[in-house]
C-alpha positions as CSV (number, residue, x, y, z in Angstrom):
1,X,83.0,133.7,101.6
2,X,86.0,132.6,100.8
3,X,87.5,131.1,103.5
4,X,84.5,129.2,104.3
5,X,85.0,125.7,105.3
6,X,82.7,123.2,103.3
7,X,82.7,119.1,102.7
8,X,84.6,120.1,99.7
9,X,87.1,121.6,101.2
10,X,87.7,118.5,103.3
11,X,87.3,116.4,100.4
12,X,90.2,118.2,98.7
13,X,92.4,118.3,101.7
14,X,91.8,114.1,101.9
15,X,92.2,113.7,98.4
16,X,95.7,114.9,98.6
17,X,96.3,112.9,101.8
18,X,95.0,109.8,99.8
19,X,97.2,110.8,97.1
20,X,100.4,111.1,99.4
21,X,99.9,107.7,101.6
22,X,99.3,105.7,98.1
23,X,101.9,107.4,95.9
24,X,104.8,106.7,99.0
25,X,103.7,103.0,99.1
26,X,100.8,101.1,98.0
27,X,100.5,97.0,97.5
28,X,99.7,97.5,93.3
29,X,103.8,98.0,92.8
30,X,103.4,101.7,91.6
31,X,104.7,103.8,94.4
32,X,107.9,105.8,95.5
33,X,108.6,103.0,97.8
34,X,108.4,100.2,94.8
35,X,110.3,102.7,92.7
36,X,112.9,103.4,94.8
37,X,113.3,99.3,95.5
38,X,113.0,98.2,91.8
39,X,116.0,101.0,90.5
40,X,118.6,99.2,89.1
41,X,121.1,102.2,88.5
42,X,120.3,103.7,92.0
43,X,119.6,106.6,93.2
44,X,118.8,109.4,91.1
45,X,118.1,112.9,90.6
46,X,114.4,112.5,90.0
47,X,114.0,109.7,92.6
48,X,115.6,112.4,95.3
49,X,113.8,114.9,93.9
50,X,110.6,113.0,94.7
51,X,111.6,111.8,97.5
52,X,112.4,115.0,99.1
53,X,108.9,116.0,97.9
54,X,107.5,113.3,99.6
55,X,109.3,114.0,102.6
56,X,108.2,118.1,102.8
57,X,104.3,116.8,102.2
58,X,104.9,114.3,105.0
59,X,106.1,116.9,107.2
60,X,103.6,119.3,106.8
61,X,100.5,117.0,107.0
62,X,102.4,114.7,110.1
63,X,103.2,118.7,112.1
64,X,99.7,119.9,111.3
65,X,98.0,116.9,112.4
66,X,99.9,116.4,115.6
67,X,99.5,120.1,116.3
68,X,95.7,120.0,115.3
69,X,94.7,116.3,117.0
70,X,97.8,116.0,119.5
71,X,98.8,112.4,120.6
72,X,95.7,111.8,122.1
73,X,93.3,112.7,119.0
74,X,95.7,110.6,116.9
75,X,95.4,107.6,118.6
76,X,91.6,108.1,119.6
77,X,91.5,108.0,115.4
78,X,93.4,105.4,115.4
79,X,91.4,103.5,117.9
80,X,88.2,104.2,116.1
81,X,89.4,103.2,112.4
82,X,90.8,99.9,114.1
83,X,87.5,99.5,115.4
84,X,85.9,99.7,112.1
85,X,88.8,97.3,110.8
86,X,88.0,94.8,113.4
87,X,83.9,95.4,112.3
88,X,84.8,94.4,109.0
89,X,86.7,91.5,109.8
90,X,83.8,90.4,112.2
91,X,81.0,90.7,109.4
92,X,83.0,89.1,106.8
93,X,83.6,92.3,104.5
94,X,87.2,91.9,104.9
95,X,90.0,88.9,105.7
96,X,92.9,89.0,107.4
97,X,94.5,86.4,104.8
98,X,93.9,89.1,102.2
99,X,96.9,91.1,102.9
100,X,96.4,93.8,99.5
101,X,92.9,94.8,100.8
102,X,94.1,95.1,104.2
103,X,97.0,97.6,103.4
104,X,94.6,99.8,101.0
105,X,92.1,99.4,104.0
106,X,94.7,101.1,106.1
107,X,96.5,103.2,103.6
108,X,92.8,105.2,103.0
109,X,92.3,105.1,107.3
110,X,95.6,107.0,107.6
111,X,94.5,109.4,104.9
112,X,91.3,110.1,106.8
113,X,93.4,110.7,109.9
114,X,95.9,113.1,108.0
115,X,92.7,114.8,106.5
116,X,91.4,115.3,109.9
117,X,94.6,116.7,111.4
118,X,94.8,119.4,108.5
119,X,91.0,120.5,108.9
120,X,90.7,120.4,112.1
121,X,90.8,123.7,113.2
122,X,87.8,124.1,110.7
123,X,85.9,121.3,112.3
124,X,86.4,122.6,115.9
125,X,85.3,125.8,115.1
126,X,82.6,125.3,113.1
127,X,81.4,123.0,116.3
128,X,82.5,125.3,119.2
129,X,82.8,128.4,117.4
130,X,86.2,128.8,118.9
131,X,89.1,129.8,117.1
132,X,92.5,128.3,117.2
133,X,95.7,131.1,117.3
134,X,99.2,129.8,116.9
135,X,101.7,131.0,119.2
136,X,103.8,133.8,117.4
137,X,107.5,134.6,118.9
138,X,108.1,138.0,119.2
């Protein structure tokens, strides 16, 4: 079937949110964000052309996660990634002095979250069996 919801599915939808949270910033230097700073001749076409890219993926992931999680969800997923943060940084796995791992830590956290926001309408009914039905303005 081919609107079936499967890992993969997920796994594509977090792949692009991975892709979109690293390629706006990341600590490595290569990023819209570093772009954008290190331009000496300012702004142009292809950096706004990117950026406004950027800005229409953030907007569709941000509205369909909100929509899908609401505030609540989103910060019950944040609470439970800082969780795991804190889990790491209590076993050792990971140090607050080390600033770079922290960021990619949290830049691959948020992804997660944006993942869950786009898929979960496929989650919730593939657990509850109900649907979800936008409201439609006549």
């Amino acid at each position: 079937m081919a609107n079936e919801f499967t890992v993969s599915s997920f796994f594509g939808r977090w792949i692009f949110a991975l892709l979109l949270t690293v390629g706006t910033y990341n600590p490595s230097g290569y990023s819209y964000l570093n772009w954008v700073l290190g331009e000496e001749g300012g702004l142009t076409p292809l950096i706004a052309l990117t950026g406004i890219a950027l800005l229409i993926a953030w907007v569709v992931f941000l509205r369909a996660t909100l929509l899908a999680l609401g505030w609540l969800g989103i910060v019950l997923g944040a609470a439970l990634f800082g969780s795991l943060i804190w889990v790491f940084i209590d076993l050792g796995w990971l140090s607050l002095d080390s600033t770079g791992a922290l960021t990619w830590v949290l830049l691959l956290l948020l992804s997660l979250i944006l993942a869950a926001g786009m898929s979960w309408s496929h989650i919730r009914r593939r657990l509850t069996g109900q649907f979800d039905v936008d409201d439609i303005d006549d």
